[in-house]
N, C-alpha and C positions, 0 to 999 in steps of 0.2 A: 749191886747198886750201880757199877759203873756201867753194867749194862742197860741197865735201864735208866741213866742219863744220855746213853747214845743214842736209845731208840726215841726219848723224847725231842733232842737234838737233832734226828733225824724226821721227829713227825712234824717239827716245828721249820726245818727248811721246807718241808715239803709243803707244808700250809701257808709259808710265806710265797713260795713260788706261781702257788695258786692266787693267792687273794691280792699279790700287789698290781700283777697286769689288769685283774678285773676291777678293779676300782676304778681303773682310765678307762673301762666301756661303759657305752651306755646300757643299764640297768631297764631298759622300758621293755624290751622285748618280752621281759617277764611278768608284768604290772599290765592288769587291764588299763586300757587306755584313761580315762578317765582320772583314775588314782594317779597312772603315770604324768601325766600331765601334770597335775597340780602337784608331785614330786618334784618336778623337775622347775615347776616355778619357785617353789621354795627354797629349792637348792643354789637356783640361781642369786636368789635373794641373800641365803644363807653364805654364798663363797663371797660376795661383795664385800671387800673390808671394810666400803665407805657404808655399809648401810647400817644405819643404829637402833634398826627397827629384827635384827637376828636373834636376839631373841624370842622374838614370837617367832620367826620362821623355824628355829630350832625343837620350839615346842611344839609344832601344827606338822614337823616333821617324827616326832617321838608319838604322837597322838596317832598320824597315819599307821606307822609301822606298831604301834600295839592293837590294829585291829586286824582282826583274822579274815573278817569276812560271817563268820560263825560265832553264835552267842555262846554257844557250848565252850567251846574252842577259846575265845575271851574268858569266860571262867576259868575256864583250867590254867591259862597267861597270869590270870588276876589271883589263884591262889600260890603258884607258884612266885609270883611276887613276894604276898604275904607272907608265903615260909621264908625265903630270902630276909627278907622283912624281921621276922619273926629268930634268923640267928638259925635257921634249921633249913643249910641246905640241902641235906638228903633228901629230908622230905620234899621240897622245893623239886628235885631230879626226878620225884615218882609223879610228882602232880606233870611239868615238861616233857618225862619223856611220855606221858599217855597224851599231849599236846601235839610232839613232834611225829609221835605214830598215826595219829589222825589227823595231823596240818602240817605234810613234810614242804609244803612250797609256802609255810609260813617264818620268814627269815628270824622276827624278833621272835621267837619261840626256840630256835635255833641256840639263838642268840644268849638268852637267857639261861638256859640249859647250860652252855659255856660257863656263865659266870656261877653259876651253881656247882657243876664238876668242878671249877677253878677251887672253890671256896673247900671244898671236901680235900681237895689234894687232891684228885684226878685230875692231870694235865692232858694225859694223851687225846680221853674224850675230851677234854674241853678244847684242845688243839682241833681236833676234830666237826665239832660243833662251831667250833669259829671259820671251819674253810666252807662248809654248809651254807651259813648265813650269807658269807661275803660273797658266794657264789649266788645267792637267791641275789641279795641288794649289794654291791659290790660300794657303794655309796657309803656304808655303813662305818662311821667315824668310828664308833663306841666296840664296834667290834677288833677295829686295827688298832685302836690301842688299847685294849686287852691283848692284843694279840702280840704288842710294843711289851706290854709289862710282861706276861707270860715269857717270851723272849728273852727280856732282859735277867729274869728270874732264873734263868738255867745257862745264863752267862754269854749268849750269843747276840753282844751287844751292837756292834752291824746292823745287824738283823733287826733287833727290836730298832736302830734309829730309821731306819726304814719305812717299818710300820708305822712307827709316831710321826713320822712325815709324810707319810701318805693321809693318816687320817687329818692333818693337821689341813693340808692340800684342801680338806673335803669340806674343812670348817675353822675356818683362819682366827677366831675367835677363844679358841680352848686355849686360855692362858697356863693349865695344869701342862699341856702337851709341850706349851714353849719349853715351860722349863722343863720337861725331859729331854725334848728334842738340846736345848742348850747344854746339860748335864750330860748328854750321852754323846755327845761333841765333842765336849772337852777330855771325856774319858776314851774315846776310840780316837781321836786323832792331834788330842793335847793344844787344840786350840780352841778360847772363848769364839763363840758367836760376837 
């Protein structure tokens, strides 16, 4: 058991090493132009604290990144959801990973996958699965803090306040992430925010 606490400890420094600098690049190099542009309008919209209209840009951001490009490929997104959905993430891993085997430069497929191995008890693919994503869209709020809780979960709490401040960084609005970001403050350095 101890040993495979260390190797998850170690797959999770190494997914953190990957995914926190990529989040400070720009992401467009990989995104047909078109899509990328209008990411990037939204994101801008989305980091503004004064804008009261992020809502809708959060969702026209979750809207983009569930499409594949492929109708097939959104099927398999959309049944994987419903296992999710449905309490059956195994199933959920076989509908994703025949997703990710046919759409590896599709990030929320990636992504989703994660949270499916998370839910099963597989951490390491799901550590896995989350440097994938954040490598495709390095923007990817919802995958750093999965990647914040996972973290915190095997006690490398550093680490996890890291992640939840990066993704926080990405989208100043997530009141769940303050208070972890605030929570995991207090517990690694014994001062309130």
């Amino acid at each position: 058991m101890v040993a495979k606490l260390k190797h998850i400890v170690a797959a999770g420094l190494a997914v953190l090493a990957l995914a926190l600098p990529l989040a400070a690049q720009d992401p467009a190099a990989q995104l047909s132009g078109g899509r990328a542009a209008q990411l990037d309008a939204l994101f801008a919209e989305l980091t503004d604290p004064e804008n009261r209209t992020w809502r809708r840009s959060e969702a026209d951001i979750r809207r983009l990144w569930s499409q594949s490009g492929s109708a097939a490929m959104d099927l398999l997104y959309k049944r994987g959801e419903a296992a999710l959905d449905a309490d059956d993430p195994a199933l959920a891993v076989e509908h994703l990973t025949a997703l990710t085997d046919h759409a590896p430069d599709f990030a929320e497929g990636w992504h989703l996958r994660a949270v499916a191995y998370y839910k099963t008890g597989e951490i390491g693919p799901a550590l896995a699965d989350l440097a994938r994503a954040l490598a495709l869209e390095p923007r990817h709020w919802t995958a750093l803090s999965g990647l914040g809780t996972i973290l915190e979960d095997v006690g490398m709490n550093e680490s996890a306040l890291a992640a939840f401040s990066a993704s926080l960084a990405l989208h100043p609005h997530q009141d769940d992430v303050k208070d972890e970001i605030a929570r995991l403050t207090r517990e690694v350095t014994g001062v309130s925010l």
